[in-house]
N, C-alpha and C positions, 0 to 999 in steps of 0.2 A: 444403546451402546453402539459405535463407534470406531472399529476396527480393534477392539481393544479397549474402547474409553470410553469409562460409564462416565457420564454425563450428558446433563441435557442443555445447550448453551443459553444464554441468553443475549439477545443482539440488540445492544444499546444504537441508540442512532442518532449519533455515527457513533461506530465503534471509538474507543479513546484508549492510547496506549498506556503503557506504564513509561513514567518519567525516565528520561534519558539524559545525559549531561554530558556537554559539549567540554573534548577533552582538549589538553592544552597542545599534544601532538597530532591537534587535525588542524589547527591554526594557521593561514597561511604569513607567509612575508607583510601582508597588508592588515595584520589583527582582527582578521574574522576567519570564520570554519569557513575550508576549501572544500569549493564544491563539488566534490569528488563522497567527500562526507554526509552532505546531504542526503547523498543516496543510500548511504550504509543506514542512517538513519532512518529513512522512507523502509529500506527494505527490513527492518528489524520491527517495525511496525505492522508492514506486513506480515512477517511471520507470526508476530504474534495473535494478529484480524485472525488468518486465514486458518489458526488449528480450530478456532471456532467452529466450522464447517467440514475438518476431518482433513487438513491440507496439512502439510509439513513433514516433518523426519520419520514420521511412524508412519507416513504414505511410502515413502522411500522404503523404509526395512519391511515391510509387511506387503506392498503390494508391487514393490519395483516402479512405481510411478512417481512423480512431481509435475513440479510449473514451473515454465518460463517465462519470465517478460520479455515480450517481443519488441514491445513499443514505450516510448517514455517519455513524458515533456514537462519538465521543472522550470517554474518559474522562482527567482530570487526576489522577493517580496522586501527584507530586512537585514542588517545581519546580523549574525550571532557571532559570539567572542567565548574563549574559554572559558569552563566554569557554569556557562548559563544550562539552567535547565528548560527540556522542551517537552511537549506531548505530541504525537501528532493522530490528527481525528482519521479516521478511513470512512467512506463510503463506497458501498457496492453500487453503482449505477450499472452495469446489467451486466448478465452474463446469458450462454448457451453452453452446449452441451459439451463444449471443447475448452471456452474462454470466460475469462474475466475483465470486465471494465471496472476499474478502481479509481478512485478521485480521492486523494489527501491531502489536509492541511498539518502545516507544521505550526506550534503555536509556542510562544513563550511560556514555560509553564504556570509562573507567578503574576505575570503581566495579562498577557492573555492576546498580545499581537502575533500576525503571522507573520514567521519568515520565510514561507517558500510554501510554493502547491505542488501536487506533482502525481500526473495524471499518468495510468499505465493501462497495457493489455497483459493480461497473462496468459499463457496455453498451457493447459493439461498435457503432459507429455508421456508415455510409455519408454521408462527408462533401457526396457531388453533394445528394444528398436531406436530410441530418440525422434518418435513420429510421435506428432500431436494424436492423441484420442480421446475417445469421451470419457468426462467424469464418473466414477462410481454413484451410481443411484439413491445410495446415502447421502453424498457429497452434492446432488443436484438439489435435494431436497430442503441441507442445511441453505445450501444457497439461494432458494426460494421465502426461505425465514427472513433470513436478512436483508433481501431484495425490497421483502415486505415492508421489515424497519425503516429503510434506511429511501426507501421511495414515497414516502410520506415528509421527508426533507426540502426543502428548497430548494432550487438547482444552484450547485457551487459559482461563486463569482470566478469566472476562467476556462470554467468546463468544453472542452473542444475549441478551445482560443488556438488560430494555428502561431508556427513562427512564422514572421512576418518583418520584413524593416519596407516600407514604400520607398519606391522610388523618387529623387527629389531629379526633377531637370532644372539645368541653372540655365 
């Protein structure tokens, strides 16, 4: 148990969310989802990854703590238009005592193409204060499970890709 939550998870690898679908008010002027939505969509996945491991709103009421992503870099792969539905996969590529390395793919639910990756840091934060601190020792532990899973993967195509445009001299 769990702060509260009997369960014991299981960590599929890569984690896979539950189906989300692309609303017709995230559509921008040019008939695909604005990429602003991306994100709500990356971060609604996360939420759902991360109770796996004892992260989310019952961290917040029960122990005053959460996570912050500090860092974030989404790549637009395809696009998505209203209506479509998506998954997107998570992998834990590593964490410590404070942080999370996350690497998602966005995937067409029916099709199975990517539209978007989108690589993050999280930090455990103590909500009294708003200072990074260490994870609950439970929370280390789930995350050792899944580190397990999900490190027997492949390495993501894009993983630590910086941004970049070269230099062109004419």
């Amino acid at each position: 148990m769990l702060d509260g939550i009997d369960f014991e998870p299981v960590f599929f690898a890569p984690f896979v969310s539950s189906v989300m679908t692309v609303e017709p008010a995230w559509v921008d002027y040019n008939g695909q989802l604005n990429s602003a939505y991306y994100g709500l969509l990356f971060d609604r996945a996360v939420d759902e990854a991360v109770f796996l491991v004892g992260l989310g709103p019952h961290l917040v009421e029960r122990r005053s703590a959460s996570f912050f992503t500090t860092e974030a870099h989404q790549r637009f792969v395809r696009e998505l238009r209203a209506g479509q539905e998506v998954r997107v996969t998570l992998r834990l590529i590593n964490y410590d005592d404070r942080r999370m390395h996350l690497f998602q793919e966005m995937h067409h639910a029916r099709e199975g193409w990517t539209a978007a990756t989108c690589e993050q840091i999280a930090q455990h934060v103590d909500m009294g204060t708003r200072r990074v601190s260490p994870f609950p020792d439970e929370v280390l532990e789930r995350l050792a499970l899944m580190k397990a899973a999900h490190g027997a993967l492949p390495v993501p195509d894009g993983l630590g890709r910086p941004v970049n445009m070269p230099i062109r001299l004419s």
